[in-house]
LODO-672023 format. One record per residue (C-alpha): residue number from 1; x, z, y. Coordinates in nm, 4 decimals. Each point is the difference from the previous one (the first is absolute). Example, Ala and Ser with C-alpha at 12.3 -4.5 7.8 and 13.67 -1.06 7.14 Angstrom:
REM residues 2
 pos       xx       zz       yy
   1   1.2300   0.7800  -0.4500
   2   0.1370  -0.0660   0.3440
END
This chain:
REM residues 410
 pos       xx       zz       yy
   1   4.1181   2.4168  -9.0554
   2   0.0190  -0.0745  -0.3579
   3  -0.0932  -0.4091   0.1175
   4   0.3177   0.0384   0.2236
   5   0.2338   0.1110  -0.2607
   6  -0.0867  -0.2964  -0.2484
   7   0.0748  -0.2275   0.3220
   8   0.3200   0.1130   0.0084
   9   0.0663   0.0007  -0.3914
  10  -0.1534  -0.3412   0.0780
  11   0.2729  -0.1053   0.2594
  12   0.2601   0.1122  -0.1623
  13  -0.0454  -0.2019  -0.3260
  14  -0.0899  -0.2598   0.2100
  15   0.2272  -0.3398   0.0124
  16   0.1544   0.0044   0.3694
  17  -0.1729  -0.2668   0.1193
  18  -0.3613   0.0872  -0.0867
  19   0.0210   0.3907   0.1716
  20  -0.2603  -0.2171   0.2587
  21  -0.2334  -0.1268  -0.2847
  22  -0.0075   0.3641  -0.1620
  23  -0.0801   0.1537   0.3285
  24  -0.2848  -0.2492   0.0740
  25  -0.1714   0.0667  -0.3636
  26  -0.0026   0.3731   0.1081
  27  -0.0891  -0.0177   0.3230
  28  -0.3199  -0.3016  -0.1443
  29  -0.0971   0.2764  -0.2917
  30   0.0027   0.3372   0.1341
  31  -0.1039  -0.0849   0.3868
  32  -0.1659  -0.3416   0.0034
  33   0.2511  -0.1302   0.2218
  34  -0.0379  -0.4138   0.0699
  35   0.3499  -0.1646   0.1474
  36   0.3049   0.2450  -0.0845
  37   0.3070  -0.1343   0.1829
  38   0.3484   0.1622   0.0036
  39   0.2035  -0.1919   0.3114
  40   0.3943   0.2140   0.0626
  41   0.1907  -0.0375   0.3244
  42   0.2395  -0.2984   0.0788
  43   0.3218   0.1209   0.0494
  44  -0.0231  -0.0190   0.3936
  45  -0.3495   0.2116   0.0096
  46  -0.1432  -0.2506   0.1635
  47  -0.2782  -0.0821  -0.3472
  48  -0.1500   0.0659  -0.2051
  49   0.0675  -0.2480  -0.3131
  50  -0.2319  -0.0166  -0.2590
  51   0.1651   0.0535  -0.3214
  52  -0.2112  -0.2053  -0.2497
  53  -0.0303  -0.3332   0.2372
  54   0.2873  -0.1997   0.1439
  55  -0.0315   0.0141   0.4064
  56  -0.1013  -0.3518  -0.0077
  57  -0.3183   0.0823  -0.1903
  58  -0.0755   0.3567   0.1746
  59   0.0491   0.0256   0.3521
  60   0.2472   0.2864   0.0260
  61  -0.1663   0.3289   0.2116
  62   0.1696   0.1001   0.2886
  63   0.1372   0.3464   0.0494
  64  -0.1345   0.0381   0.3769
  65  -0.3961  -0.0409   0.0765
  66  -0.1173  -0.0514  -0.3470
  67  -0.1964   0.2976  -0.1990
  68   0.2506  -0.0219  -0.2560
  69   0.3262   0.0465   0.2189
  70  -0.2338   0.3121   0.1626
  71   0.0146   0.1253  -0.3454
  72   0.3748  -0.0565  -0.0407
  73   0.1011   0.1107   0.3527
  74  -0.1829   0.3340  -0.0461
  75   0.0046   0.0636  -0.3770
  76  -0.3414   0.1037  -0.0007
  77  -0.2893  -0.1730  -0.1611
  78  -0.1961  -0.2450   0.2665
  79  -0.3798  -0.1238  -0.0742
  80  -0.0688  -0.3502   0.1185
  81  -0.3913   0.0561  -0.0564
  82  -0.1731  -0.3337  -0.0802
  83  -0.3271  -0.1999   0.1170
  84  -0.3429   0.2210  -0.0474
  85  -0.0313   0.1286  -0.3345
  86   0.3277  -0.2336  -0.1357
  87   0.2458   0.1574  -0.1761
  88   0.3025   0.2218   0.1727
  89   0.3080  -0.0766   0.0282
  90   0.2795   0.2774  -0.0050
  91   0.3860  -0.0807   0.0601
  92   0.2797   0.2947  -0.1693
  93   0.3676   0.0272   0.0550
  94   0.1724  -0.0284  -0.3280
  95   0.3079   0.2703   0.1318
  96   0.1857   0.1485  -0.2876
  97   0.2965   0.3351   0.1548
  98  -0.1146  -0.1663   0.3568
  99   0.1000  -0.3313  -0.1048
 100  -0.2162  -0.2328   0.1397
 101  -0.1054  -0.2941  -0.2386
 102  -0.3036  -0.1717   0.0968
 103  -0.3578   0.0432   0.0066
 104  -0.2647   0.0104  -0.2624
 105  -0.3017  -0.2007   0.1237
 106  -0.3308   0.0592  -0.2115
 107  -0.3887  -0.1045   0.0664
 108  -0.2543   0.3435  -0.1033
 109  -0.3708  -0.0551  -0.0882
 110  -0.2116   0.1368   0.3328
 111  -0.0755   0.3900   0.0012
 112   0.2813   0.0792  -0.1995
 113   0.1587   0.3543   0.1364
 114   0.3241  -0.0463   0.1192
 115   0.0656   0.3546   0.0243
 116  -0.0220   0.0400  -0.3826
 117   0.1648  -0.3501  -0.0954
 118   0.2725   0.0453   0.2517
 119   0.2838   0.3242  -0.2133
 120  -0.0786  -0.2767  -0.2627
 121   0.0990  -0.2814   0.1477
 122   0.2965   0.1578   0.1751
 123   0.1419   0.0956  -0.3256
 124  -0.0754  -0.3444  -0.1425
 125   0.2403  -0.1668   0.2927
 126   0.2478   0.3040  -0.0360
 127   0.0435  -0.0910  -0.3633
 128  -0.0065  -0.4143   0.0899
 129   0.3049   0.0386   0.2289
 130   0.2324   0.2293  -0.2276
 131  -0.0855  -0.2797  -0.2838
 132   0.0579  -0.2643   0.2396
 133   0.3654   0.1204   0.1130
 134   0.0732   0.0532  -0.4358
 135  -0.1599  -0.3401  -0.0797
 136   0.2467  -0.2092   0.2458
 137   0.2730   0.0686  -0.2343
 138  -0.1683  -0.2203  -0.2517
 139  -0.1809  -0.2327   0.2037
 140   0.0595  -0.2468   0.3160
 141  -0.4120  -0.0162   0.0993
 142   0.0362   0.3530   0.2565
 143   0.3035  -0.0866   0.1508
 144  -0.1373  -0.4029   0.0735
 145  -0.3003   0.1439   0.1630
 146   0.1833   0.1405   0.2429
 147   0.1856  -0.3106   0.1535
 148  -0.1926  -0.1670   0.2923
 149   0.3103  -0.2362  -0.0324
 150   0.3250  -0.0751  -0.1928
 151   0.2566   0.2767   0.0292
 152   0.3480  -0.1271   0.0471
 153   0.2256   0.0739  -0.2932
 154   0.2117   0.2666   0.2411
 155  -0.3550   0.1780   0.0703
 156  -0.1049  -0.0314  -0.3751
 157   0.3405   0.2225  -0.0590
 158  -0.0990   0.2497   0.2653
 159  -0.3366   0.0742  -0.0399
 160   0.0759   0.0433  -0.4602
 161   0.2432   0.2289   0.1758
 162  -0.2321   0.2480   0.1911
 163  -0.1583   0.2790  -0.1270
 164  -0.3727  -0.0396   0.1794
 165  -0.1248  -0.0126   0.3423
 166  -0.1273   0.2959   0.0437
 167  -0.0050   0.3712  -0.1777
 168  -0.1917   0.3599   0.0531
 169   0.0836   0.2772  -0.1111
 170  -0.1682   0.3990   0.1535
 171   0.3533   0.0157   0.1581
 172   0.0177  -0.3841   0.1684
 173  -0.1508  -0.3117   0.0499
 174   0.1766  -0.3401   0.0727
 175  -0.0404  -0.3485   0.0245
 176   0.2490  -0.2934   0.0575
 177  -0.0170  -0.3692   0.0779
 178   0.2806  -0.2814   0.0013
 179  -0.0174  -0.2742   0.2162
 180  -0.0022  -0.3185   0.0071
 181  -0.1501   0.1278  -0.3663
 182  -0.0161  -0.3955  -0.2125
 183   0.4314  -0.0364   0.1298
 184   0.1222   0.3246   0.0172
 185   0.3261   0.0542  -0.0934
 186   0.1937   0.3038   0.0474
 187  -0.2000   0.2762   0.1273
 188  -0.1071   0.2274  -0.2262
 189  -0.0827   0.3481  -0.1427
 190  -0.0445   0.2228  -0.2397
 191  -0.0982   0.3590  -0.0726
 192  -0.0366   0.2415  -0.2739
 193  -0.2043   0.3307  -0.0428
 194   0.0817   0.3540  -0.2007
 195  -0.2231   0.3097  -0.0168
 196   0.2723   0.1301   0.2724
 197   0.0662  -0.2963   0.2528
 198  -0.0117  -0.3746   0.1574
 199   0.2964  -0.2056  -0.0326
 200  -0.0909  -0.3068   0.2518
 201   0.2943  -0.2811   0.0503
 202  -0.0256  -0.2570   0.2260
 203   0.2458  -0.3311  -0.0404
 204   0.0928  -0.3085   0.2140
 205   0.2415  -0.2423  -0.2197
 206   0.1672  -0.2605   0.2926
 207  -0.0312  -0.3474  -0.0660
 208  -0.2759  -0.2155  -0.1037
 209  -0.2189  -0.1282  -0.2700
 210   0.1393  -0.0006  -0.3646
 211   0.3379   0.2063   0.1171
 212  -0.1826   0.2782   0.1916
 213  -0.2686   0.0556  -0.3026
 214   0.2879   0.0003  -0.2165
 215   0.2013   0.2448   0.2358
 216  -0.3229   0.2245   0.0151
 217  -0.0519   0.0001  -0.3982
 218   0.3777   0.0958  -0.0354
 219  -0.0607   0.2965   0.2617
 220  -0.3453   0.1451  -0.1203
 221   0.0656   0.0093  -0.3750
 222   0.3654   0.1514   0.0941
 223  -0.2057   0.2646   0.1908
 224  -0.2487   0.0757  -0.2343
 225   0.2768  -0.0051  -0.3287
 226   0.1512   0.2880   0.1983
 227  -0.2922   0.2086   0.0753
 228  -0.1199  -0.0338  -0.3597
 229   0.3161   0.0877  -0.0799
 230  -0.0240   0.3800   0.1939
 231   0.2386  -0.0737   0.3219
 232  -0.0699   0.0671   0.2887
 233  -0.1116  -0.1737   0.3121
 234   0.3604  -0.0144   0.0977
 235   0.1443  -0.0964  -0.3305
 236  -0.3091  -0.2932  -0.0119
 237   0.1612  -0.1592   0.2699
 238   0.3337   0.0581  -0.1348
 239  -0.0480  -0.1732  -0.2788
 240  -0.2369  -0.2638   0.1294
 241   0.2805  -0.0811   0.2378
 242   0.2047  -0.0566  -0.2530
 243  -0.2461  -0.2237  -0.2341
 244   0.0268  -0.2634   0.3317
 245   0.3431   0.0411   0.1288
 246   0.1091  -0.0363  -0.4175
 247  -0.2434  -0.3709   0.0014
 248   0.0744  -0.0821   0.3346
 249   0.3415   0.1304   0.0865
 250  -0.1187   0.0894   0.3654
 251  -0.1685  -0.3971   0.1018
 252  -0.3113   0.1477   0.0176
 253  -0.1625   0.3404   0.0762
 254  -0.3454   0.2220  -0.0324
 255  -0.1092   0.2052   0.2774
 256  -0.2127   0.2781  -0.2046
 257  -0.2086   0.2991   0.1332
 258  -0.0010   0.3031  -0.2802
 259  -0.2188   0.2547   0.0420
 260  -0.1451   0.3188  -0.2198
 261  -0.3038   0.1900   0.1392
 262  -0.0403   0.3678  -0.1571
 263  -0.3561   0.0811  -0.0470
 264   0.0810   0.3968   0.0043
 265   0.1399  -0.0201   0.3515
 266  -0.0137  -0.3103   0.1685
 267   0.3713  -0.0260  -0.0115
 268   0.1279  -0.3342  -0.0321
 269   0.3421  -0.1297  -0.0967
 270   0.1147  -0.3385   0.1592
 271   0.2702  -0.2614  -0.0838
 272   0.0296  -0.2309   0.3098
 273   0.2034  -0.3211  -0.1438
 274  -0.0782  -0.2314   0.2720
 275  -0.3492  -0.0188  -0.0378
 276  -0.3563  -0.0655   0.1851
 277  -0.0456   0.2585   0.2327
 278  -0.3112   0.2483   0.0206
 279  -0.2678   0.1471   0.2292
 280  -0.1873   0.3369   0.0045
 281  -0.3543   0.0598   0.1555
 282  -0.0375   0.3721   0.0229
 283  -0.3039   0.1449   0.1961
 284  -0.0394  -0.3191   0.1492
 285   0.3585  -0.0707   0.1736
 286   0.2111  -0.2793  -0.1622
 287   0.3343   0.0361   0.0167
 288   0.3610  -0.1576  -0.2187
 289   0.1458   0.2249  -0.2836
 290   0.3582  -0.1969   0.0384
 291   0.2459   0.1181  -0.3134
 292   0.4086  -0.0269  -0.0239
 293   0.0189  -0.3687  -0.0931
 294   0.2719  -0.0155  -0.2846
 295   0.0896  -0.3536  -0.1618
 296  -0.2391  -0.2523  -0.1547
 297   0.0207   0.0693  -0.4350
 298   0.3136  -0.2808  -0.0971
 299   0.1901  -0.0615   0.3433
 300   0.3380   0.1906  -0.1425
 301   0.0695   0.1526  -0.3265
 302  -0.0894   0.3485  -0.1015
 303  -0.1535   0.1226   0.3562
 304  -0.0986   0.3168   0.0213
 305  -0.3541   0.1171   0.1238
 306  -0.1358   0.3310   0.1461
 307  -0.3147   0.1093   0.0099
 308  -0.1706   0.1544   0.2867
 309  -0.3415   0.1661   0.0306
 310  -0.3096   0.0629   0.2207
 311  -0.3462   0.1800  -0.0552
 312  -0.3570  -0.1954   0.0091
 313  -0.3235   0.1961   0.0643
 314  -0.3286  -0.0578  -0.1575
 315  -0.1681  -0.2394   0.2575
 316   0.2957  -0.2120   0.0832
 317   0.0300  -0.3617  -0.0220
 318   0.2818  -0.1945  -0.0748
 319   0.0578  -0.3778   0.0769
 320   0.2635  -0.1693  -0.1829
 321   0.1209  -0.3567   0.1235
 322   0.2648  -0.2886  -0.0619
 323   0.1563  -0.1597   0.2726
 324  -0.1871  -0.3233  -0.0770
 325  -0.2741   0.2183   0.1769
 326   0.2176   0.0728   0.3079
 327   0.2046  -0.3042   0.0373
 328  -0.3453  -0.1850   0.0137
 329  -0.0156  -0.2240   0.2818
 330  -0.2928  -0.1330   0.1757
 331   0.0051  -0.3720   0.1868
 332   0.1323   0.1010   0.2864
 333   0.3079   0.1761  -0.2100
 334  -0.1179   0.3435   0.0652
 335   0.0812   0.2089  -0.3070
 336  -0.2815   0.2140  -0.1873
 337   0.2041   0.3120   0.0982
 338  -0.0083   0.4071   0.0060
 339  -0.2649   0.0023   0.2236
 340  -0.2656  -0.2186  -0.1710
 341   0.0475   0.1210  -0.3240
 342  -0.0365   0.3751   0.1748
 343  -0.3779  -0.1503   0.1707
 344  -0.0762  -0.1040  -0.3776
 345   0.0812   0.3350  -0.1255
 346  -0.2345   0.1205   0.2674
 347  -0.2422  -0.2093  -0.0376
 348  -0.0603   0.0115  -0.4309
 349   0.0013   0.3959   0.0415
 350  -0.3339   0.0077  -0.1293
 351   0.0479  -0.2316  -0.2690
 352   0.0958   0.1092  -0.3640
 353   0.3437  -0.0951  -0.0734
 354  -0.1071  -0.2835  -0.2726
 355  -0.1173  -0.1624   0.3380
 356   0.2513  -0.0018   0.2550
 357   0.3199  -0.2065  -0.1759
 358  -0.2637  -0.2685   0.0118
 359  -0.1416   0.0963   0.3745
 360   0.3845  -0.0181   0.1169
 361   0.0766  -0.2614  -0.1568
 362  -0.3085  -0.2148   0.2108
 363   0.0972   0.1214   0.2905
 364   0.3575  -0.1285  -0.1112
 365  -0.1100  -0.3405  -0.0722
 366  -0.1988   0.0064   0.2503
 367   0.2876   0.0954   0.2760
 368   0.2500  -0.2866  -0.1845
 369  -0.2605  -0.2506  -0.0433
 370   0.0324  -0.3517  -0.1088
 371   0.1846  -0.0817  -0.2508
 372   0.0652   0.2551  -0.2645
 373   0.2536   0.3045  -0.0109
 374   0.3229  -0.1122  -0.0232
 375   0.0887   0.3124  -0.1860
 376  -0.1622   0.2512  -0.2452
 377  -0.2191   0.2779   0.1547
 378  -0.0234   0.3435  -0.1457
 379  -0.2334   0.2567   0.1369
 380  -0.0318   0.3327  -0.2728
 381  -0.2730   0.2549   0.1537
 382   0.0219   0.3205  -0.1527
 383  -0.2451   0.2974   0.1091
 384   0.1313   0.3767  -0.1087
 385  -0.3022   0.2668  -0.0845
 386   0.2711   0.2247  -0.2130
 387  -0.0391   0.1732  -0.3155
 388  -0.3695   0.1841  -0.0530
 389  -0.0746   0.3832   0.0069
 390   0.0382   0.0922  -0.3800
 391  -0.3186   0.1321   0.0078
 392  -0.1087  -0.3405   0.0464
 393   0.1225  -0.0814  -0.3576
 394   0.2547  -0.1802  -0.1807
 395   0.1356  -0.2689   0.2564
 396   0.2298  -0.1932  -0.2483
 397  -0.3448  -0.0767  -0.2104
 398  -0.2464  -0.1121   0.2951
 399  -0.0613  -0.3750   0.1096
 400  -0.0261   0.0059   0.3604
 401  -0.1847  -0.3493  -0.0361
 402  -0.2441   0.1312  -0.1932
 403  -0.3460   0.0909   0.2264
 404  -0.1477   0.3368  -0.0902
 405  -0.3720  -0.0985  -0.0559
 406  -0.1699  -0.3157   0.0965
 407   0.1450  -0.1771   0.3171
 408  -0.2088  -0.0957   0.2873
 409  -0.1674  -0.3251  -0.0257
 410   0.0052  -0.2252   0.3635
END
């Protein structure tokens, strides 16, 4: 273990952009790996880009039927073994709090024993992808890899804006996706996590392009200045509200979903301002959670906004969508609706949440077809397990992303 720690004293002096080249010298020198390759998802989790080669010169990997996206999909470790006595190749999700980064792609000498390399190596991408999400505040080479294409500038705004794609925690695990992800432009969310609770918010700016990212931005810093600040949900939108209304004197509105999740009880506190609606799967039934709709934050000047509450039980999954996912229309103008999202509720049940924004959101595009969604898309999937028996230790120190011992190898 004492090789691991002077890894990470390794990474963290490391320049930004060379965390890749510091990995592979470890990796060469203490296993005898050959080819070391780091490759992070695109921003629609469809690849897997590799982050030391434009896409021009390496073939990005996809995310379905590769051994790689196996890796990624199911955040275990997957051995692609090689020709007769050639060396192995093993694939490992670089996940850092249940963020999912990429995958760590490495070639081991024949005979080696996985089952004593493997805590090792799991620590080695564990540390990679928390110096990964430091080092993009200093360098551009991370967040590059992950474009399959050129983001438009209203999607460049949106995704700086949000906090991850996914997160874990012993009490939760969720994952989100935006569609169409390279022009999104004013869907978005944001969430924040205390030893005590979940604060989840969900926004839809109107408009398009430029205006709506700029709408959105306005919105989501407004919210979080106020919950940094100590308000509450209800004072959040208060003064969020009027951040827009003060900017935009009532020309242009946010329809926002607030949302605190108590990790003691379950209980959670909701602020409905307009906002995407949401879905519960409980013991395999689906059915709507509808809230009191109040106004969209900035419509009139100094609204007032009440909270209401409801009660979610470990085992229950919630579905959050915009209305770019319902208003979706297919050729034949038949919208996306209740009922299809409902059947693909039903049908990702035995998915993890990371999973099913993006299994929605196929069965989305694949329902509107040709061409692209002519709005954004928002699907948030958020599983509830509740807060741990004590006994079990202290839950405000554990990584639920973290595997306790080696992890199956396919």
């Amino acid at each position: 273990m004492e090789e691991i720690a002077a890894l990470e004293r390794a990474l963290r002096r490391a320049a930004p952009h060379t965390l890749p080249q510091v990995v592979r010298a470890a990796l060469t020198e203490r296993y005898g790996a050959g080819e070391v390759r780091l490759r992070l998802a695109d921003y629609a989790m469809r690849s897997l880009q590799d982050v030391e080669s434009p896409p021009w010169v390496t073939e990005p990997v996809p995310v379905h039927d590769s051994p790689q996206g196996r890796a990624f999909g199911a955040q275990e470790p997957y051995l692609a073994a090689g020709p007769d006595g050639g060396p192995m190749r093993l694939h490992l999700p670089v996940t850092t709090r249940g963020e999912r980064l990429g995958v760590l792609s490495l070639e081991l000498p024949p005979g080696t024993d996985l089952r004593a390399v493997l805590p090792e190596l799991q620590e080695v991408c564990e540390a990679l992808g928390h110096e990964i999400l430091v080092a993009e505040r200093d360098t551009d080479l991370y967040v590059l890899a992950r474009r399959a294409t050129r983001l438009t500038l209203a999607a460049e705004m949106q995704w700086q804006l949000l906090p991850g794609r996914s997160c874990a925690r012993p009490e939760f695990a969720l994952g989100a996706q935006l569609e169409p992800a390279y022009a999104v432009f004013g869907d978005s969310y944001d969430w924040s996590v205390s030893a005590d609770d979940l604060t989840l918010t969900l926004a839809n700016g109107m408009g398009e392009g430029i205006d709506a990212a700029l709408l959105t931005n306005l919105a989501v810093n407004a919210l979080r200045n106020a919950r940094r600040a100590g308000l509450d949900l209800a004072g959040q939108a208060a003064l969020a509200d009027q951040a827009v209304y003060a900017q935009y004197r009532g020309r242009a509105h946010v329809s926002v979903l607030l949302l605190r999740f108590t990790f003691a009880t379950g209980e959670v506190e909701a602020v409905d301002a307009g906002s995407p609606r949401l879905w519960r799967l409980r013991d395999g039934a689906v059915a709507a959670r509808p809230f009191e709709a109040q106004l969209p934050l900035g419509m009139f000047e100094d609204t007032v906004y009440t909270p209401e509450y409801f009660t979610v039980r470990p085992g229950d999954r919630l579905l959050f969508a915009s209305d770019g996912v319902y208003d979706a229309v297919s050729a034949t103008g038949e919208r996306f609706g209740e009922r299809a999202l409902a059947r693909a509720l039903t049908a990702t049940r035995l998915l993890p949440p990371t999973q099913v924004p993006g299994a929605v959101l196929r069965a989305l595009a694949g329902h509107h077809g040709e061409p692209a969604l002519d709005d954004d898309a928002l699907v948030v999937c958020l599983d509830w397990f509740g807060r741990p028996d004590a006994s079990a230790g202290d839950a405000s120190t554990v990584d639920a992303s973290a595997p306790e011992g080696p992890a199956p190898v396919g």
